[in-house]
C-alpha positions in Angstrom: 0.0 0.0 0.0 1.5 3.4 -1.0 -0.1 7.2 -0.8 1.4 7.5 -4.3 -0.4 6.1 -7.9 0.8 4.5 -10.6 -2.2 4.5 -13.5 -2.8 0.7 -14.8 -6.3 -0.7 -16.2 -9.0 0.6 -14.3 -8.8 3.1 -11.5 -11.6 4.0 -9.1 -11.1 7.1 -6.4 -12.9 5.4 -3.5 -14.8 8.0 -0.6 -13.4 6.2 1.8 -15.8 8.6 4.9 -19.1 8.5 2.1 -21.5 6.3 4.1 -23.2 5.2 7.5 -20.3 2.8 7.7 -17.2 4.8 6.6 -14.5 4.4 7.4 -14.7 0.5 7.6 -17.1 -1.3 5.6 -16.2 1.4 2.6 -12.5 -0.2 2.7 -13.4 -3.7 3.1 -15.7 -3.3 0.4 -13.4 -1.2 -1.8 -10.6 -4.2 -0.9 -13.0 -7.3 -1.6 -13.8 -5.2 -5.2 -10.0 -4.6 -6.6 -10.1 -8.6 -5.4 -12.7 -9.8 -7.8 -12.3 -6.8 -10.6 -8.6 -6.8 -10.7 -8.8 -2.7 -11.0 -7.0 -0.3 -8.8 -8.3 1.7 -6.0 -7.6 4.9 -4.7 -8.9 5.3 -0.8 -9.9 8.9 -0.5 -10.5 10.7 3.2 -7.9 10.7 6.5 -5.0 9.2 6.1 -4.7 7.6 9.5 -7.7 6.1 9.8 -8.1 4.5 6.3 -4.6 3.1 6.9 -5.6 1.6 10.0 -8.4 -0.2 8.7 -6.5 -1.5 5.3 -3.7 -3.1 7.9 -6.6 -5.7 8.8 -6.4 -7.1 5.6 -4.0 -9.4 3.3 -3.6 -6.9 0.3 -0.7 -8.4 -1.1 -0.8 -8.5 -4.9 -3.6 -5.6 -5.1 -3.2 -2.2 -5.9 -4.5 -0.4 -3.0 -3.6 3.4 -2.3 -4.5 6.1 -0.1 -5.2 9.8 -0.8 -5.5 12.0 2.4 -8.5 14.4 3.0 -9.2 15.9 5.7 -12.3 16.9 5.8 -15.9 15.1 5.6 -19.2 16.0 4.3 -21.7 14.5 6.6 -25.7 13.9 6.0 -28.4 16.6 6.8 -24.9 19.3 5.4 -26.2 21.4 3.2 -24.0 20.3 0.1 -23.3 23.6 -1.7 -22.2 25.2 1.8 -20.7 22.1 2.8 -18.5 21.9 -0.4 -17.6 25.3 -0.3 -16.4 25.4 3.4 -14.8 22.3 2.9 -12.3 22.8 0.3 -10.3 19.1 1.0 -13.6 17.2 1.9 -13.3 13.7 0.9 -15.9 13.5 -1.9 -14.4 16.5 -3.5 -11.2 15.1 -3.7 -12.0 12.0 -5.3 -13.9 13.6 -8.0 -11.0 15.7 -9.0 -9.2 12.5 -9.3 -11.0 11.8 -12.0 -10.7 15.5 -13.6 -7.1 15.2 -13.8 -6.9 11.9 -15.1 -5.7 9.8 -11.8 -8.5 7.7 -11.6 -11.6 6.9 -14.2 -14.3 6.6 -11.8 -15.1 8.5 -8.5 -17.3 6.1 -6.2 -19.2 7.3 -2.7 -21.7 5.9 -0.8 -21.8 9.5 1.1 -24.2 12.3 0.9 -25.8 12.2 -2.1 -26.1 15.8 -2.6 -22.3 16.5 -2.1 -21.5 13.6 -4.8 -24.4 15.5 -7.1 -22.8 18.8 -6.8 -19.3 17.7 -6.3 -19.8 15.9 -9.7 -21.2 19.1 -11.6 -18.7 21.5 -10.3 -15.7 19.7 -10.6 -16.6 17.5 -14.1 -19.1 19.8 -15.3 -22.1 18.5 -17.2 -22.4 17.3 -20.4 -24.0 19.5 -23.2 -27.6 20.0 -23.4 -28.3 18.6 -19.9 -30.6 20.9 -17.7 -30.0 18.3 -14.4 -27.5 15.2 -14.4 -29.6 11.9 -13.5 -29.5 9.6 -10.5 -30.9 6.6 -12.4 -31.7 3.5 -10.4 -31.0 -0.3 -11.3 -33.5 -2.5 -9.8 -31.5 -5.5 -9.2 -33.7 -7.1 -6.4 -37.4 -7.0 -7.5 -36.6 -6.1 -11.5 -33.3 -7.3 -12.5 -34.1 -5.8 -16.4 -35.4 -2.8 -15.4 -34.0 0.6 -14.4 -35.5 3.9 -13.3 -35.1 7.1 -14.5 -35.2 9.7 -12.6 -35.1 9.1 -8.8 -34.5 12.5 -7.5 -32.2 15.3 -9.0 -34.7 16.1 -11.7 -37.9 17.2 -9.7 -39.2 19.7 -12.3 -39.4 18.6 -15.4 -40.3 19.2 -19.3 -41.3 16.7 -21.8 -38.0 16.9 -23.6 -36.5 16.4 -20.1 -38.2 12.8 -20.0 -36.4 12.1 -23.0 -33.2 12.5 -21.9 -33.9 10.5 -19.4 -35.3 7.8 -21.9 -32.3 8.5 -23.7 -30.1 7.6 -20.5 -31.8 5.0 -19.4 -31.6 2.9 -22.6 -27.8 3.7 -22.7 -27.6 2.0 -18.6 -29.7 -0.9 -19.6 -27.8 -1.6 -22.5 -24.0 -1.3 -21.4 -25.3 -2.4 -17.7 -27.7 -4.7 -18.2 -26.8 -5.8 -21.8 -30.3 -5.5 -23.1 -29.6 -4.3 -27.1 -33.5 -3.2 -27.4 -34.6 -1.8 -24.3 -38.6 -1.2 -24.2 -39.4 2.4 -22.6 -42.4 3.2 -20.7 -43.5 6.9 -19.1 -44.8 5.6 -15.5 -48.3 7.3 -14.9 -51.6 6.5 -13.0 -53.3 4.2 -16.1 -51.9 2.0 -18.8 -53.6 4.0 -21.7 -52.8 6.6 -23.8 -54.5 9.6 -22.3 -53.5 8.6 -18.8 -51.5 10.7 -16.8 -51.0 14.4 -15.9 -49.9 17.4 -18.6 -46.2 16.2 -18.9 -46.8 13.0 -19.2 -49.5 13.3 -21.9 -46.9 15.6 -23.7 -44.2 13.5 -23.3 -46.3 10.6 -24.9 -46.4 12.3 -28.2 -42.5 13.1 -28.6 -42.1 9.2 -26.8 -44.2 7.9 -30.0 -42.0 10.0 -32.8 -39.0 9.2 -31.4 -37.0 6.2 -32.2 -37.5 4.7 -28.9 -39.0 1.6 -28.5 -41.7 3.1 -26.7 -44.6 0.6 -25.4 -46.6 3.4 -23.7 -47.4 3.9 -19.9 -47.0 1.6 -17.8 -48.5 1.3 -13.8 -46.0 1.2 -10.6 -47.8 -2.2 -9.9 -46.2 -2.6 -13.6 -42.7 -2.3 -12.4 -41.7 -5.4 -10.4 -43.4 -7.5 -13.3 -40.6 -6.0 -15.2 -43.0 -4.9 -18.2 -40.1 -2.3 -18.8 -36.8 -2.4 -19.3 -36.7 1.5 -18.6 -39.4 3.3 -16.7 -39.3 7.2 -17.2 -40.6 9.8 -14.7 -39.5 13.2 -12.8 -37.5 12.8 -9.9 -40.6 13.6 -7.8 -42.5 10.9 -8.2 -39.5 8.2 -8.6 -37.6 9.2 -5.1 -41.2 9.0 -3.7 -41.5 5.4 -5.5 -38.1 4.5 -4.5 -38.2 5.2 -0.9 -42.1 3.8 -1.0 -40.5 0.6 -2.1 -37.5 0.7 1.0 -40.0 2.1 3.6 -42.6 -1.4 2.9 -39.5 -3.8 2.7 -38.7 -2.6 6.1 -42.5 -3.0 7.4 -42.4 -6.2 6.2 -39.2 -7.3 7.7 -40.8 -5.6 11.2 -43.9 -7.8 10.2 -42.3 -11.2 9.8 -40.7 -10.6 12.9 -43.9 -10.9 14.4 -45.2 -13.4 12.6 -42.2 -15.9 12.3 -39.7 -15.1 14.7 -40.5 -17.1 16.9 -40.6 -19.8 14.5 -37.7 -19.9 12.9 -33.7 -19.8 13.5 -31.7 -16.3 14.3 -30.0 -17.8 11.2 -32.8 -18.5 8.8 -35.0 -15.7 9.3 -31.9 -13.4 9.2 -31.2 -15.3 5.8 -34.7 -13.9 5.0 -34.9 -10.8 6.0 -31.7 -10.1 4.2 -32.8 -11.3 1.0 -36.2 -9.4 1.2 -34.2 -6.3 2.6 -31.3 -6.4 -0.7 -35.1 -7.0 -3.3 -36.7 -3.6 -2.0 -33.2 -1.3 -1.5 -32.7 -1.1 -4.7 -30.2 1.8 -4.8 -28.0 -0.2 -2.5 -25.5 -1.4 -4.8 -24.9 2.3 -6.3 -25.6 3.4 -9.4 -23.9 5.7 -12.1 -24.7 9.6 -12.3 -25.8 10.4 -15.9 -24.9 13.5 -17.6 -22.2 14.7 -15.9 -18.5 14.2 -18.1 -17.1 11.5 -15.9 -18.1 8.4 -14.1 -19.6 8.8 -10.6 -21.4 6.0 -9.1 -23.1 6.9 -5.6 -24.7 4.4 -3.9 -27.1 4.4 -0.4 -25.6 5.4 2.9 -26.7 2.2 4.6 -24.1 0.0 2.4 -21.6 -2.2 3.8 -19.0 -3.9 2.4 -21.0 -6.8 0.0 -22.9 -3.3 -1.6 -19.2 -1.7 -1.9 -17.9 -4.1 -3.8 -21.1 -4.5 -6.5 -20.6 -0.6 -6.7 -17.5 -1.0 -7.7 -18.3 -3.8 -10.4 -20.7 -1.6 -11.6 -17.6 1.8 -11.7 -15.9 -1.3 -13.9 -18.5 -1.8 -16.3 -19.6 1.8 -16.8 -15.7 3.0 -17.8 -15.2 -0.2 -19.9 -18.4 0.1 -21.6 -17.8 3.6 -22.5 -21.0 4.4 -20.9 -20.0 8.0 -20.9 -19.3 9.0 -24.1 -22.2 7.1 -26.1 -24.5 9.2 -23.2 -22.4 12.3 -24.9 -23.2 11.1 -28.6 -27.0 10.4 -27.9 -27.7 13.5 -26.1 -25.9 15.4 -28.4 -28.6 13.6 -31.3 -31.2 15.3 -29.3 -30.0 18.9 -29.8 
């Protein structure tokens, strides 16, 4: 383990304080991924205590570094005023990482805000964007199905929805390997006609575009997967989203009740577990479209299992040049 970086294959600048967890489960994760990926990481935040935790583990053969920060962006800090007072926060200097060529990917299971804004002040955005996307894969419930948007891009224009049609088909195919994603606008009926203003507008740009647009689709659509990208504002997907989290954790609390008493610690922890990785589905991380670099941010709960897929997903996003096709295709839409 060095401070210092020498570029090979992939690289991914690790927020080594992002998270609920941080310092520890972010480098266990980050470890157990340049394991299984073979990529580099950089471990962003203090110095002393990332190199503390890293002595726990056999790292011989990887390529693990450390890059000190000294400061931390915590939840509930505003991320504007938090950036901006915090100059060497750790988020901030992992994202310029990947500005100056050091790393490909910046990763954070931290505030999401201070990845959002770190991300658009320090990579910029890519042309003709109005808001960069927090898209979400939904590998529990819907393995072949991603959402777009799920929270940056609360006000939105029907041109806005496709972009974000645009994005998602670009995730689900260099993600998810699906060559012909099906695109759906999520609204409150299945037919045409259904919906509110923008998503009756949208439908008529969806239909001359050369998406392969299947019309609206139902929330209760989702989990059957009739989608493989389901478009909406940010409003309604973060309320969707966190809809989704807040009845997985009711019914964890419910099956307490019911079978706890039944069952093994062990097998209804196995259950629980499994029900629990189904309805978090931002867990793993996911990337941030429209912004000129890859930044994958995940959910501050993660431990070290939801590290490591984040940083298999960093991997695929800079091999598949996820990136610069989003560049190309958004560019089409000008």
């Amino acid at each position: 383990m060095t401070s210092g970086v020498s570029k090979k294959a992939v690289t991914v600048a690790v927020d080594a304080m992002g998270g609920d967890y941080a310092p520890q489960e972010i480098v266990k994760g980050a470890i157990e991924g340049a394991r299984k990926e073979g990529i580099e990481i950089i471990l962003v935040g203090q110095e002393n205590a990332i190199r503390k935790e890293v002595m726990r583990y056999d790292i011989s053969g990887l390529s693990i570094h450390v890059r000190n920060a000294s400061e931390v962006i915590q939840e509930g800090e505003s991320p504007v005023a938090a950036l901006r007072r915090k100059p060497d926060a750790s988020i901030a200097v992992a994202t310029q990482l990947v500005k100056t060529h050091e790393a490909d990917a910046v990763m954070s299971m931290g505030n999401t805000g201070a990845v959002m804004v770190s991300a658009i002040k320090i990579l910029g955005k890519l042309k003709g964007i109005k808001s960069p996307s927090a898209g979400g894969l939904l590998s529990g419930f819907a393995p072949n199905t991603v959402v777009f948007d799920l929270g940056p891009t609360t006000d939105c224009k029907p041109h806005d929805l496709l972009s974000l049609a645009v994005m998602g088909c670009i995730v689900a195919r260099k993600i998810l390997g699906i060559s012909n994603p099906t695109v759906a606008l999520l609204s409150n009926g299945s037919e045409e006609g259904k919906g509110n203003l923008l998503v009756n507008k949208a439908y008529q740009i969806f239909k001359e575009s050369n998406l392969n647009f299947i019309g609206n689709v139902e929330g209760n659509d989702i989990p059957a997967g009739k989608a493989n990208v389901v478009v909406c504002d940010g409003f309604m997907g973060n309320i969707l989203i966190k809809f989704c989290e807040g009845l997985g954790d009711s019914i964890i609390e419910r099956l307490k009740v019911t079978f706890g008493k039944h069952l093994p610690n062990v097998d209804f922890d196995a259950v629980s577990n499994d029900l629990f990785a189904l309805t978090h589905v931002a867990e793993n991380g996911g990337p941030i479209c429209g912004v000129d670099g890859v930044v994958i941010v995940g959910h501050g709960r993660s431990k070290a299992p939801q590290v490591a897929d984040a940083i298999h997903i960093a991997k695929t996003v800079v091999t598949s040049n996820l990136v610069e096709e989003l560049k190309t295709e958004l560019g089409n839409l000008q």
